[in-house]
C-alpha positions as CSV (number, residue, x, y, z in Angstrom):
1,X,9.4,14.2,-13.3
2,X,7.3,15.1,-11.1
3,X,8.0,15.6,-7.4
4,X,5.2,15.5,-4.6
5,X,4.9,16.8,-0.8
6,X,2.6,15.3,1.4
7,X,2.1,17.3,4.4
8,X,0.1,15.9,7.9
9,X,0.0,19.3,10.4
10,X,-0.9,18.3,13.8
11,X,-1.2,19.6,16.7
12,X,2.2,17.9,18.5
13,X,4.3,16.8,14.5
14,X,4.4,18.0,11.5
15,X,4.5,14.7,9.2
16,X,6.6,14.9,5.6
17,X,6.6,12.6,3.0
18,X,8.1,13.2,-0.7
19,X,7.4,11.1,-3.9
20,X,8.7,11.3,-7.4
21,X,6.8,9.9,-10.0
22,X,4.5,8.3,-7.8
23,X,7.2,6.6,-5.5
24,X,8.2,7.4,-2.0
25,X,11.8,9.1,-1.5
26,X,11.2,10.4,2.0
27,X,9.5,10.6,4.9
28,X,10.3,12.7,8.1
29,X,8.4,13.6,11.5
30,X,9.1,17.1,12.9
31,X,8.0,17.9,16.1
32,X,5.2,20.8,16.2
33,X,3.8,22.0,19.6
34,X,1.1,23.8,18.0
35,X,-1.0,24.3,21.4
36,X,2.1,26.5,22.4
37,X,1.8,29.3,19.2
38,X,1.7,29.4,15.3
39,X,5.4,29.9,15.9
40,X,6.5,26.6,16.5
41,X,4.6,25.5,13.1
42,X,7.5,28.3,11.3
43,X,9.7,26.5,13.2
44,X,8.7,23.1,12.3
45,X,8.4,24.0,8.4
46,X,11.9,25.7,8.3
47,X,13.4,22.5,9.9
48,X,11.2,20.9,6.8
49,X,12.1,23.4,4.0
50,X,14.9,21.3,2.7
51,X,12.9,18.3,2.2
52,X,9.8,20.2,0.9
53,X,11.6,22.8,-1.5
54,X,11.8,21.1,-4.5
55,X,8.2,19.8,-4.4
56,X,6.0,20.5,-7.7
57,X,3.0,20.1,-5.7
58,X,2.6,20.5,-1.9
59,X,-0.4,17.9,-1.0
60,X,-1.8,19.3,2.9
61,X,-3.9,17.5,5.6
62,X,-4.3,18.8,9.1
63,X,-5.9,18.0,12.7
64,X,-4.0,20.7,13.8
65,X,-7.0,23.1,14.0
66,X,-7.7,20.9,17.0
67,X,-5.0,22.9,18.9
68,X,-6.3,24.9,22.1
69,X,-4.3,28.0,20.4
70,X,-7.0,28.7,18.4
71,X,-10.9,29.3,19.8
72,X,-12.7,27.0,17.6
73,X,-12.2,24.4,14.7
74,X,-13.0,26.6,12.0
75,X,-11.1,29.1,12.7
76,X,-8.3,27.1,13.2
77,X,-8.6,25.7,9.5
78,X,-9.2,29.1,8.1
79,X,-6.0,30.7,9.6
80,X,-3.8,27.3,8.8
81,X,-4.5,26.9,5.0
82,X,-3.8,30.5,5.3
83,X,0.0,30.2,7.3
84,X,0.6,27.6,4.6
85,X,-0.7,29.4,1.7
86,X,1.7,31.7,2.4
87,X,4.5,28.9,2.8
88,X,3.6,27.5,-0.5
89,X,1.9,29.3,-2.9
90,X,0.2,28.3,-5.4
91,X,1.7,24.8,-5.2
92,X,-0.7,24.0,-2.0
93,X,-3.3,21.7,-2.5
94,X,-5.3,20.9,0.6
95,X,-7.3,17.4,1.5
96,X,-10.5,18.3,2.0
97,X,-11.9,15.0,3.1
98,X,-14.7,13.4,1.0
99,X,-14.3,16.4,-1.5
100,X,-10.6,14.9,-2.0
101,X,-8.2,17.8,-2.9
102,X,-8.8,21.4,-3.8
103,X,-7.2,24.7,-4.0
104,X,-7.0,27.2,-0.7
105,X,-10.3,28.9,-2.0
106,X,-12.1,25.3,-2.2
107,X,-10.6,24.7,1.9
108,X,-11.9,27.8,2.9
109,X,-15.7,27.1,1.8
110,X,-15.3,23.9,3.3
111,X,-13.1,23.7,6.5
112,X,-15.4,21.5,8.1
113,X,-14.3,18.7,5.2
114,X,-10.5,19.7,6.0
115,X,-10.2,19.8,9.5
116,X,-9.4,15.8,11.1
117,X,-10.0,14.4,8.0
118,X,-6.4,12.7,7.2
119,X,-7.9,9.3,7.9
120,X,-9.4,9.8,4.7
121,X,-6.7,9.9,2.9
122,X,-5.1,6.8,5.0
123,X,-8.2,4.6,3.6
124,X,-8.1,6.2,0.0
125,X,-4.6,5.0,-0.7
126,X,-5.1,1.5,0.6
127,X,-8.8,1.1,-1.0
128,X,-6.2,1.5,-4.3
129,X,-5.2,-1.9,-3.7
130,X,-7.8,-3.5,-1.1
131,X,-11.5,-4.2,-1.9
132,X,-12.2,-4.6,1.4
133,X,-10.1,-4.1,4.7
134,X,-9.5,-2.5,8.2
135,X,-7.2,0.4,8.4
136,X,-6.2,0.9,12.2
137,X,-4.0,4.2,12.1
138,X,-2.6,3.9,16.3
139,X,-0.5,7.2,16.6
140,X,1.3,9.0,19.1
141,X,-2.5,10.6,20.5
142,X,-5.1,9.2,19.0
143,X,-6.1,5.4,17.0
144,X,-8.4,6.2,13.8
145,X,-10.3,2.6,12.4
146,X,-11.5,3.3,8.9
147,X,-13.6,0.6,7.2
148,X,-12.7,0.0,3.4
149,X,-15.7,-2.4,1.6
150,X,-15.4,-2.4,-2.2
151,X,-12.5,-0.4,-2.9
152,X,-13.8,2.6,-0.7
153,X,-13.3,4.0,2.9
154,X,-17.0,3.7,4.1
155,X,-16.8,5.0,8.0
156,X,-20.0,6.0,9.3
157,X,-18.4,9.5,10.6
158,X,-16.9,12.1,9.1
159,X,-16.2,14.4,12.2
160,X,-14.7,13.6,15.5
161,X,-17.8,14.3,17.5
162,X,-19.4,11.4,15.3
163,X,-16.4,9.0,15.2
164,X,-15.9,9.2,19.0
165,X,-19.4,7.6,19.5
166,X,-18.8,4.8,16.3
167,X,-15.6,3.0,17.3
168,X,-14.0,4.9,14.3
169,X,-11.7,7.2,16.4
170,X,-10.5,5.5,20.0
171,X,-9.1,8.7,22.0
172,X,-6.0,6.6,23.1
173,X,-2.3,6.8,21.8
174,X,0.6,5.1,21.5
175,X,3.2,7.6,23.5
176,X,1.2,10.7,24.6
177,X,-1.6,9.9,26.2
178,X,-1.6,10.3,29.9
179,X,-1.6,7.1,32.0
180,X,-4.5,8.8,34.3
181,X,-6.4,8.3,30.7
182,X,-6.0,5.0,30.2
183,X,-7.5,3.2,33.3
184,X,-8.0,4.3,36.9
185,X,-6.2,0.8,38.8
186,X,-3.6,-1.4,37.9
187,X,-2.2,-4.5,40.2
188,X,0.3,-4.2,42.2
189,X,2.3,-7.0,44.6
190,X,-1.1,-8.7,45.0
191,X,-3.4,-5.5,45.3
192,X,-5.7,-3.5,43.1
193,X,-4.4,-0.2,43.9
194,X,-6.5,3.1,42.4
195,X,-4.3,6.1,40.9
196,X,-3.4,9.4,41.3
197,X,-5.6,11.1,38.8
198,X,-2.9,13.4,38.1
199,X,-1.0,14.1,34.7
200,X,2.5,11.8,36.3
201,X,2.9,9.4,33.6
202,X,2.3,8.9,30.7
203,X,2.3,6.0,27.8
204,X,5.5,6.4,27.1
205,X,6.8,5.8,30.4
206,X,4.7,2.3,30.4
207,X,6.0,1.1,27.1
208,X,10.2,2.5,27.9
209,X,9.4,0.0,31.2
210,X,8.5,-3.2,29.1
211,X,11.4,-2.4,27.0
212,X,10.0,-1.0,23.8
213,X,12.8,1.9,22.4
214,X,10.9,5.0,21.8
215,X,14.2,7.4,21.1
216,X,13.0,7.9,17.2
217,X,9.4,8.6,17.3
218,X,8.7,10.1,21.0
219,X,10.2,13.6,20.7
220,X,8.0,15.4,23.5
221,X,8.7,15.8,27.1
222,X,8.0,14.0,29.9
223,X,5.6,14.6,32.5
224,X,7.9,15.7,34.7
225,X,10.2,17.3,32.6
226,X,13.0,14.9,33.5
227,X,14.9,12.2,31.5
228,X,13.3,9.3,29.3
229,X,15.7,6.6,31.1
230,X,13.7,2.9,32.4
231,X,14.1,4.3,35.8
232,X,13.1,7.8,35.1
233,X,9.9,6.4,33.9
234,X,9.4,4.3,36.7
235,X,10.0,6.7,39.2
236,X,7.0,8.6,37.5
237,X,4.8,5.6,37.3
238,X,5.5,4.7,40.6
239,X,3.9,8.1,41.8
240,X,0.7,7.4,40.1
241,X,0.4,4.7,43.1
242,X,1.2,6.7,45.2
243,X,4.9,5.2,45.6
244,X,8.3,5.5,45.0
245,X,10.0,3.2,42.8
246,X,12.5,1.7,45.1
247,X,8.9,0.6,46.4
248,X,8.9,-2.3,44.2
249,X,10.8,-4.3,41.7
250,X,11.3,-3.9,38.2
251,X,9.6,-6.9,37.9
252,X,6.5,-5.5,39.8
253,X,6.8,-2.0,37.5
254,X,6.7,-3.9,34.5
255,X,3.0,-5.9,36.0
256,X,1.8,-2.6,36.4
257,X,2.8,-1.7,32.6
258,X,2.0,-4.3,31.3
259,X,-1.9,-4.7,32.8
260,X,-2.0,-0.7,31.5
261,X,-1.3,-1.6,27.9
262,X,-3.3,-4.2,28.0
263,X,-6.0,-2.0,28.8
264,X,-5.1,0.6,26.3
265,X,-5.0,-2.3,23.6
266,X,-8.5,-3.6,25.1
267,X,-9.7,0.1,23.5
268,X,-8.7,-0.2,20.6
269,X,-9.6,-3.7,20.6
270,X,-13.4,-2.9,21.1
271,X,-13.4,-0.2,18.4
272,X,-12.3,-2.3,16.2
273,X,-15.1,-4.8,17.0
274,X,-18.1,-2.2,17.2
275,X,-16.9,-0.9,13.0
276,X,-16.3,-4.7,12.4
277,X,-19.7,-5.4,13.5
278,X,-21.7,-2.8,11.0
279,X,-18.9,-3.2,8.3
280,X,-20.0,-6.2,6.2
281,X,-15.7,-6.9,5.3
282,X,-15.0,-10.1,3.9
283,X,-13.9,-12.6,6.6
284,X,-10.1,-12.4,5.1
285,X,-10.5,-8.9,4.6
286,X,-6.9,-7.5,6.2
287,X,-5.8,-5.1,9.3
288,X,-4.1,-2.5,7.6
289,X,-1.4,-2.0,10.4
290,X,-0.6,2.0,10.3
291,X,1.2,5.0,12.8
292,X,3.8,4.5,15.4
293,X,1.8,1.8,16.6
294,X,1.7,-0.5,14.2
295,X,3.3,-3.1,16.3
296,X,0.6,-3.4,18.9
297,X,-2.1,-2.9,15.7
298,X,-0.1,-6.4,14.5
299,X,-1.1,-8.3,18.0
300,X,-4.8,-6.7,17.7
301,X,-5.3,-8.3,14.2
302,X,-4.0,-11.1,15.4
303,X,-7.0,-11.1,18.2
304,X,-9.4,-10.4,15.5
305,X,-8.1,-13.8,13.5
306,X,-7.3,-11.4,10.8
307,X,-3.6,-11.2,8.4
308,X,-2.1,-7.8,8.7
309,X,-0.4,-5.8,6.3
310,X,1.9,-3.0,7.1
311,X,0.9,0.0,5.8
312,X,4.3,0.5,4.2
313,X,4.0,-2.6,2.2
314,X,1.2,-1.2,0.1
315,X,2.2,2.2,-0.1
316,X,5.4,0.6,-2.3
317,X,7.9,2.1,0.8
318,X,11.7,0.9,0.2
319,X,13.0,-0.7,3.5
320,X,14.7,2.0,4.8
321,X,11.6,4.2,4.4
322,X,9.3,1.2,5.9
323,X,9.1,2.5,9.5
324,X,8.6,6.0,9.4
325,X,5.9,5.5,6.2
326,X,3.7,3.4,8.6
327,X,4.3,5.8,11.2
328,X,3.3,9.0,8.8
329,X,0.2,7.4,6.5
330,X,-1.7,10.0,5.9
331,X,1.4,12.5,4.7
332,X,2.8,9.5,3.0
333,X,-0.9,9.2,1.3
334,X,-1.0,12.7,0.0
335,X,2.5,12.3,-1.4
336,X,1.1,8.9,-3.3
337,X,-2.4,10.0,-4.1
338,X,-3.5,12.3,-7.0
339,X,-4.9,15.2,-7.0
């Protein structure tokens, strides 16, 4: 029997998944606030030990070299596969992009294939059983779209600096990303009014307000530091116009909201139209709908004209494992994928 980790190390999660004999037993999102000190990865993986410990093989992808704690990409790379080396032995095997996986030796000669290259490993699983499709990956920070024609991922960039300019990476996330980020007006009781360009509010706050429940998957603090209550979010909403929120009515909060995720999904939206428009997919070819997102991925395919598949579905995930295995694709990948 053999039994598999799949880890995803960012900069704000570490992301676990666990397979025996190529099917999924678990899956589990730590929270990792990397940009704070390599110490709150030890803390995240001894919250994780349990789950990882009896793994024959500990599969690793990161984008947490992306992390302000370190001074440049590389180095960030170099001195992860080396905190995790350390975790794991010689049962770490690292994702090294379009070199697929590799021992710590192979990372370190190529930490330019390691670093931000988990979207890989997204496509590569569902390339096993789609010739052609769409992978749109909408997490908690960012939204990778990964083309997949003839049973392999195909993007155009292998590198954020590329993928920001392709469409392939949209810059926008599901709970994280500050509202100030998103657009610069919303309407509100008949008015375009412009907004504080100030870190207030963030996604979250916008989707608590239309009533989506974010207690599972949004485990970081709020702007303000304060609760994650409807009208603790509006209160900090209402400050990016300049307001308080007795200043209007829920009804009028939940305009705002709702014009600001619609903007956000506009984003997403156009990335997904500039790789669609260079891909050469099959007109049927499917959105593969993946991260904590998945939802709003769902009414973007639906834009497009286009079925949807949860990314759960093809990974095999029982229903109780469905959720948090679209939430986690890539670690869920590397827990599926050989290597």
């Amino acid at each position: 029997m053999t039994t598999r980790a799949g880890l995803d190390v960012g900069g704000a999660h570490l992301k676990v998944a666990m397979s025996k004999n190529g099917k999924l037993t678990a899956v589990q999102q730590f929270r990792c606030r990397l940009w704070m000190g390599l110490e709150k990865l030890d803390f995240a993986l001894q919250k994780a030990a349990a789950l990882i410990g009896g793994a024959d093989q500990v599969s690793i992808t990161m984008t947490g070299e992306l992390s302000d704690v370190f001074p440049n990409r590389i180095t960030g790379v170099e001195t992860l596969v080396t905190r995790l080396e350390r975790e794991f032995g010689p049962k770490a095997r690292f994702w090294i992009g379009p070199r697929g996986m590799g021992s710590s030796a192979d990372a370190r000669a190529h930490p330019r294939d390691v670093g931000s290259t988990n979207f890989l490993a997204t496509a590569a699983l569902a390339a096993r059983t789609h010739a052609d499709a769409l992978v749109i990956d909408f997490g908690s920070t960012t939204t990778d779209i990964i083309p997949v024609r003839g049973g392999k991922a195909v993007p155009i960039g292998l590198t954020d600096a590329v993928r920001q300019s392709t469409g392939e990476l949209v810059y926008t996330g599901f709970t994280r990303t500050a509202v100030m980020g998103v657009t610069t007006r919303a309407p509100f009781q008949g008015q375009w009014v412009t907004f504080a360009r100030e870190y207030l509010s963030t996604m979250a706050d916008v989707r608590r307000i239309l009533g989506v429940d974010l207690a599972i998957v949004d485990q970081h603090a709020t702007a303000d530091g304060q609760d994650k209550s409807i009208a603790s979010s509006t209160v900090r909403l209402a400050r990016m116009l300049g307001r308080d929120a007795d200043e209007g009515t829920l009804t009028d909060w939940q305009t705002v909201a709702a014009y600001i995720r619609e903007i956000q999904l506009r984003s997403i939206h156009d990335g997904a139209l500039q790789v669609l428009s260079r891909a050469n997919l099959s007109g049927n070819a499917p959105i593969i709908a993946a991260g904590i997102g998945a939802a709003d991925v769902a009414v973007i395919a639906d834009r497009l004209g286009r079925p949807v598949i949860p990314f759960a579905e093809l990974a095999g995930a029982p229903p109780e494992l469905a959720a948090w295995a679209t939430a986690c694709a890539p670690a869920v990948a590397l827990a599926l994928l050989d290597g």
